[in-house]
C-alpha positions as CSV (number, residue, x, y, z in Angstrom):
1,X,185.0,64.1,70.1
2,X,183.6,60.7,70.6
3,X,180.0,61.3,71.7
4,X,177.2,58.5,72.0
5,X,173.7,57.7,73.1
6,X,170.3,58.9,71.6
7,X,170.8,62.5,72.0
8,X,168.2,65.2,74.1
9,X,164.9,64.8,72.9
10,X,164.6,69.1,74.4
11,X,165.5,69.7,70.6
12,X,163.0,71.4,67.7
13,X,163.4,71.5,64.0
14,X,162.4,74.8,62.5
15,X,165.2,74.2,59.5
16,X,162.2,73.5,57.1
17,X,160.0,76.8,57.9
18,X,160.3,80.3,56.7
19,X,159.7,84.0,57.8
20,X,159.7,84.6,61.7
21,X,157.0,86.3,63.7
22,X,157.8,88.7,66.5
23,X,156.5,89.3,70.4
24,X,155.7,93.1,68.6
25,X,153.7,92.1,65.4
26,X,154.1,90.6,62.7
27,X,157.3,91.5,60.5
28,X,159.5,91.4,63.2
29,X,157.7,94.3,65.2
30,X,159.4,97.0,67.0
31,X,161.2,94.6,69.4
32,X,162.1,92.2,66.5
33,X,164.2,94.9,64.4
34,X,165.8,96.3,67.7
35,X,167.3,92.8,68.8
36,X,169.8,92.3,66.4
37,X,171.3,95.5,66.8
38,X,171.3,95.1,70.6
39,X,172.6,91.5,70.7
40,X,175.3,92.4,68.4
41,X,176.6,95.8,70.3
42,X,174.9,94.9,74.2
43,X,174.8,91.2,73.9
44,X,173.3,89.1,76.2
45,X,172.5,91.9,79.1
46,X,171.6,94.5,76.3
47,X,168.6,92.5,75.5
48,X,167.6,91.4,78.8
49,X,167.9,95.5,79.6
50,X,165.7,96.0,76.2
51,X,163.4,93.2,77.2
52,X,162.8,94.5,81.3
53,X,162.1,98.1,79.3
54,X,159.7,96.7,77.0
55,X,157.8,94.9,80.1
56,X,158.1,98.1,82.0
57,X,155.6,99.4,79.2
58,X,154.0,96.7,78.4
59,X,153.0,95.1,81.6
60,X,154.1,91.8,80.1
61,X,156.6,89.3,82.3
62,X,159.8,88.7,80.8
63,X,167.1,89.1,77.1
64,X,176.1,84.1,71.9
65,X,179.1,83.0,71.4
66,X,179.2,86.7,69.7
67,X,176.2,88.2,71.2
68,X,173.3,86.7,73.2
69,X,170.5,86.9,75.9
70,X,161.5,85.5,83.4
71,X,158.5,85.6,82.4
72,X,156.3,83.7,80.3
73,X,156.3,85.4,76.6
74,X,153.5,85.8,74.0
75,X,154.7,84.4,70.5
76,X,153.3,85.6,67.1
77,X,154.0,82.6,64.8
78,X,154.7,83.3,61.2
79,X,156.7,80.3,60.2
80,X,155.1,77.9,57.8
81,X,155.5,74.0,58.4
82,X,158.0,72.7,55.6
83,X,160.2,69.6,55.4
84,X,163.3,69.4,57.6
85,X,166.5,70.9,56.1
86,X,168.7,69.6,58.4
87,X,171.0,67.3,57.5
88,X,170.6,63.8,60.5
89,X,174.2,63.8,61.2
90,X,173.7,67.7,62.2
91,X,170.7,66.7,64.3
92,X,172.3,63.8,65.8
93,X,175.4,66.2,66.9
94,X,173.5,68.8,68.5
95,X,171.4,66.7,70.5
96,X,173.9,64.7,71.5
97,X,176.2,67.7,72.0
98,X,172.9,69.1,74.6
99,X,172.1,65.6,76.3
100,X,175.8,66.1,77.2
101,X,175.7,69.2,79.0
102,X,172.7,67.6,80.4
103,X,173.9,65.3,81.6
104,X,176.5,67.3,83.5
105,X,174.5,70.5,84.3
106,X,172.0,68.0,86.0
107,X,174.8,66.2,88.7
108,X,176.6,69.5,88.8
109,X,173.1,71.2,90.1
110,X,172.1,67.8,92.1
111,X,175.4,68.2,93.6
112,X,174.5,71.5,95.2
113,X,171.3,70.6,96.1
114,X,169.5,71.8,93.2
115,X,167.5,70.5,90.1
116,X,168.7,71.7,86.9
117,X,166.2,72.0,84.4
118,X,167.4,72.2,80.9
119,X,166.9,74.5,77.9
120,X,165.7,73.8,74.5
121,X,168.1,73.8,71.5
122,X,166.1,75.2,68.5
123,X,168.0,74.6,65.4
124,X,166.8,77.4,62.1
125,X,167.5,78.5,58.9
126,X,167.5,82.6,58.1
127,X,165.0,83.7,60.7
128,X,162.8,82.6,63.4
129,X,160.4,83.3,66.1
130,X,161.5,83.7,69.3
131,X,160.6,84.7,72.8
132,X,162.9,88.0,72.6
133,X,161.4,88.7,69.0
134,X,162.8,88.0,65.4
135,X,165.4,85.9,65.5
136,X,168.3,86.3,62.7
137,X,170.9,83.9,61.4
138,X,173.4,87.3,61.4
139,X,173.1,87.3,65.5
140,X,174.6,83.8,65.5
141,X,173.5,81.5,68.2
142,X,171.7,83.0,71.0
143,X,169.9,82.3,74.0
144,X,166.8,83.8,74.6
145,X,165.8,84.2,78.8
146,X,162.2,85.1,77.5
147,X,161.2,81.3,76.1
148,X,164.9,80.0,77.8
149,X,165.3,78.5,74.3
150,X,168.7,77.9,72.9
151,X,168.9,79.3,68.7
152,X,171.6,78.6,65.9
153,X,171.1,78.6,62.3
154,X,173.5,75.7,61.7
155,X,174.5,77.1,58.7
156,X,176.9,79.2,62.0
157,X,179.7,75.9,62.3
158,X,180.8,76.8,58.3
159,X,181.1,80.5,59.3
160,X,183.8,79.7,62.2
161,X,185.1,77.2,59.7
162,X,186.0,79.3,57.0
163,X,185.2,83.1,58.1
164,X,187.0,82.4,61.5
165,X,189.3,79.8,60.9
166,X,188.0,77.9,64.0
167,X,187.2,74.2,62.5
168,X,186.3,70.7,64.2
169,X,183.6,69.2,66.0
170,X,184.7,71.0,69.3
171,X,184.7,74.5,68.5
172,X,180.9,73.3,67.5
173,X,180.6,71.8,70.4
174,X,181.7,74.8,72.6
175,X,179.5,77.2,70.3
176,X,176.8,75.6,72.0
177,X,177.8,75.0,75.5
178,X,178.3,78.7,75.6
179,X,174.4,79.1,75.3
180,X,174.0,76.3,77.9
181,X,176.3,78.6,80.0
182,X,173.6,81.3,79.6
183,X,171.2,79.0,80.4
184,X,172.5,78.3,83.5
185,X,173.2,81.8,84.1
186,X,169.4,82.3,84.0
187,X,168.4,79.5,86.0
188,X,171.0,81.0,89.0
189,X,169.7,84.4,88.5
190,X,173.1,86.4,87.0
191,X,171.6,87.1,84.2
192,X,168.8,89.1,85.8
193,X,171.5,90.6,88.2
194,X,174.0,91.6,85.5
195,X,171.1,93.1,83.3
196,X,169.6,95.7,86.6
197,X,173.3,96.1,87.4
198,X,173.9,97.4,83.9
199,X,171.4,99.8,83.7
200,X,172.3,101.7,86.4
201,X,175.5,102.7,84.8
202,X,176.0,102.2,81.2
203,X,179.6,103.2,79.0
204,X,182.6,101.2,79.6
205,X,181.0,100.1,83.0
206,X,178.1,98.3,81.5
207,X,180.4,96.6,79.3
208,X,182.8,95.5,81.9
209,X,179.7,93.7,83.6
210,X,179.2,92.4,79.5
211,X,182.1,91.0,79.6
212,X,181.9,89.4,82.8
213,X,178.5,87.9,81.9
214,X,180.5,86.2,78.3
215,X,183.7,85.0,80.0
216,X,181.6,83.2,82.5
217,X,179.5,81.2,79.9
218,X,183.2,80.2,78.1
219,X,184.1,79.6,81.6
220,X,180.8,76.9,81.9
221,X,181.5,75.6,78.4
222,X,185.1,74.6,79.9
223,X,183.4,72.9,82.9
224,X,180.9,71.4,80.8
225,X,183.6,70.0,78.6
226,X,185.9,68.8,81.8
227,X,183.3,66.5,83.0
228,X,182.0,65.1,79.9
229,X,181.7,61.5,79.9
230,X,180.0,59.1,77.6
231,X,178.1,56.1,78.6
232,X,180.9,54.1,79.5
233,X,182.5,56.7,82.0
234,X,185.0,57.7,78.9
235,X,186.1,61.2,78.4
236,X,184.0,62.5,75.4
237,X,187.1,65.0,74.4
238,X,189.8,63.3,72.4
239,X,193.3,64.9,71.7
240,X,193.1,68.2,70.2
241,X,189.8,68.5,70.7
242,X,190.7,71.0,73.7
243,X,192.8,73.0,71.1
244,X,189.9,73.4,68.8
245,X,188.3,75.1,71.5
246,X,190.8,77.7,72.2
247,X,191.3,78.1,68.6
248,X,187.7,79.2,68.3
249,X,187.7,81.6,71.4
250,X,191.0,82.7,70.2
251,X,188.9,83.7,66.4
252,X,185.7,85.5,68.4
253,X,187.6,88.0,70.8
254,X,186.6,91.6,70.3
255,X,189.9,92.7,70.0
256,X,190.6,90.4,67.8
257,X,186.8,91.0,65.4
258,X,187.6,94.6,65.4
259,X,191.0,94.6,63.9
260,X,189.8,91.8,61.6
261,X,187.2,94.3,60.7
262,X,189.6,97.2,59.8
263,X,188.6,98.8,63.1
264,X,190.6,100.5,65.8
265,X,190.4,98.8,68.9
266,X,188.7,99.8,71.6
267,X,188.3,98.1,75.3
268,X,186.1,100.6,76.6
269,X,183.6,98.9,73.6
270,X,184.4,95.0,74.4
271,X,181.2,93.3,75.4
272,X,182.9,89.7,75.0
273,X,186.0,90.0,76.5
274,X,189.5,89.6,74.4
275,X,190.6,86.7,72.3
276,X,193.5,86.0,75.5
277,X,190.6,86.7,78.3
278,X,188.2,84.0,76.1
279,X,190.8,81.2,75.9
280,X,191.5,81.9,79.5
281,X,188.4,81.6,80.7
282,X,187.2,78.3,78.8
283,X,190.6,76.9,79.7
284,X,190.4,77.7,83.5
285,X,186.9,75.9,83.2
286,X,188.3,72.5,81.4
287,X,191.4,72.8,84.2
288,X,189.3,72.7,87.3
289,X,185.6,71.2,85.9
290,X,184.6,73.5,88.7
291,X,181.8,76.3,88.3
292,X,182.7,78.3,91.2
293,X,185.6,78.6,89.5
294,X,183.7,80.9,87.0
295,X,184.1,83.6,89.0
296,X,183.9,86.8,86.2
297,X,181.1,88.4,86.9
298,X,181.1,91.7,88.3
299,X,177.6,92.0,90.0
């Protein structure tokens, strides 16, 4: 990838600070020890369905690559300030990585007659706050619809190096535009859609609408990707960066995490979509650099 320029400035350091409050007390809360588990079995619509539910009760307003999530939330902080732990060429690579999408999220939207406003990328180490309650480096990245916050523990880029054998700077790369792909999401209301269309069925149908909700945000990490220039109108992708990509959805399938994991495999349990359905859809996205293109979703 040959990115350039100063980078988005919608970008917050937590690498230095430790613990993570919780929307539900301090310790994580209620809400804070039920996220992970829903992010990694519901993903993204699980914990918009958790979140609506706690709301419900609450009278509040107010859900990744491998799991992932209106309102305006209430935050219990329990990090402590520290030093940065975050290396600058890290920094420089995911803000330059977010001004990118943008960059093309913003003529994409202006194109259609709307204003995109973008998300902020909140880089940790081992837990955080968030919106949507304790945040955990197991999750992986996330988005969070609650705050509309972006979160990866960077320490994420040497686990697809080396646990999924998904290296280079683009299968980074696409790690985060996936998130921006939820972001997006949110802004055009599929999120909220997907999440009151899944709780009025649930099994293998709720997952189907998962699914459709994942392959989507692949699909927007392909368009994102497509139409990536730098500031001299130059394609930021270089050969093989494309490949990486693929390589990377290839790794994170659920098909392909659940024999990896000396599990049986089970469709009527994929929330993500299949390793061949993940490389489809962020390859259909580069092809066309088209978001109507996206068209997964099943709401």
């Amino acid at each position: 990838m040959r990115l350039d320029g100063p980078g988005s400035s919608n970008f917050e350091d937590r690498t230095g600070q430790s613990g993570g409050g919780s929307i539900l007390g301090g310790g994580g809360g209620l809400l804070g020890m039920l996220v992970p588990f829903v992010l990694s079995r519901f993903g993204i619509v699980g914990l918009l369905i958790l979140a609506l539910g706690y709301c419900a009760l609450s009278g509040l307003g107010g859900g990744g690559i491998l799991g992932g999530g209106g309102g305006s939330p209430t935050v219990q902080q329990g990090d402590k300030e520290a030093a940065s732990r975050l290396p600058q060429q890290t920094q420089q690579f995911l803000t330059q990585v977010l001004g990118s999408t943008e960059q093309v999220w913003g003529k994409l939207f202006s194109a259609a007659g709307q204003q995109y406003q973008p998300t902020t990328l909140v880089a940790y180490r081992g837990g955080t706050s968030t919106g949507c309650g304790a945040g955990q480096a197991a999750m992986g990245p996330f988005y969070c619809p609650n705050d509309k916050r972006v979160y990866i523990d960077p320490d994420f880029f040497n686990e697809l190096s080396k646990r999924f054998g998904a290296p280079g700077d683009f299968a980074q790369a696409y790690v985060i535009a996936h998130e921006v792909g939820h972001h997006v999401q949110d802004l055009e209301g599929t999120l909220d859609k997907a999440s009151r269309a899944q709780a009025s069925v649930g099994g293998a149908q709720g997952n189907a609408i998962q699914v459709g909700v994942e392959l989507q945000a692949d699909c927007y990490a392909g368009v994102w990707a497509k139409n990536a220039v730098r500031s001299d109108g130059t394609a930021v992708l270089e050969q093989g960066d494309l490949e990486e990509g693929l390589t990377a959805a290839q790794a994170i399938g659920d098909d392909t995490l659940q024999s990896g994991a000396g599990q049986a495999v089970r469709p009527e349990s994929f929330t993500h979509g299949t390793s061949a359905q993940r490389v489809e859809a962020l390859r259909r996205g580069y092809s066309t650099g088209n978001p109507a293109s996206c068209n997964y979703n099943r709401v």
